[in-house]
C-alpha angles and dihedrals in degrees: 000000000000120000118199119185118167118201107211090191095069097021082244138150124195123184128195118200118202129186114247115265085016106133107228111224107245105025117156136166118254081246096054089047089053095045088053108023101135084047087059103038092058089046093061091040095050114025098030097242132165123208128183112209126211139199114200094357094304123104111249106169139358127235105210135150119270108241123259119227118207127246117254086235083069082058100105098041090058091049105053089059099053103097118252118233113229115237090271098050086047092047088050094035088058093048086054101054086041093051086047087049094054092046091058114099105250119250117268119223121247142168105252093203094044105100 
């Protein structure tokens, strides 16, 4: 079973592969999700949790939890946990940007508004 889901938000597809006969976790009917929906919905917003729903035994739609973006106040905290590169990793880190840059074809010109 092949799941597809797009995020146009982001311009995104995601595809979830699962073995034939395999039982998802968290697998519920469309009727089970409107008889319930407030049940659901507070599921997802405060435990996290994912459900597929299905309609006649075939996934039509995923329940998942919109995804939180930190505050900027969270900023520096973030920050002092990202590794920091020593002089020599930063040196070779740099040539190697600038060696990826070079190898890019360069941008043809074009008239935006030609069509």
């Amino acid at each position: 079973m092949i799941i597809i889901e797009y995020d146009f938000t982001l311009n995104l597809r995601k595809v979830f592969h699962f073995p034939r006969g395999q039982v998802m976790k968290g697998t519920i009917s469309v009727t089970e999700a409107v008889r319930n929906f407030a049940d659901f919905i507070n599921r997802v917003a405060y435990r996290g949790e994912h459900f597929v729903l299905e309609r006649g035994g075939r996934p039509v739609a995923r329940l998942v939890p919109v995804p939180q973006a930190g505050r900027l106040g969270d900023l520096s905290e973030l920050m002092a946990n990202v590794p920091s590169l020593c002089q020599e990793e930063a040196e070779a880190f740099s040539r190697a940007m600038e060696e990826a840059f070079d190898e890019l074809p360069p941008l043809a010109e074009s008239d935006r508004w030609e069509s």
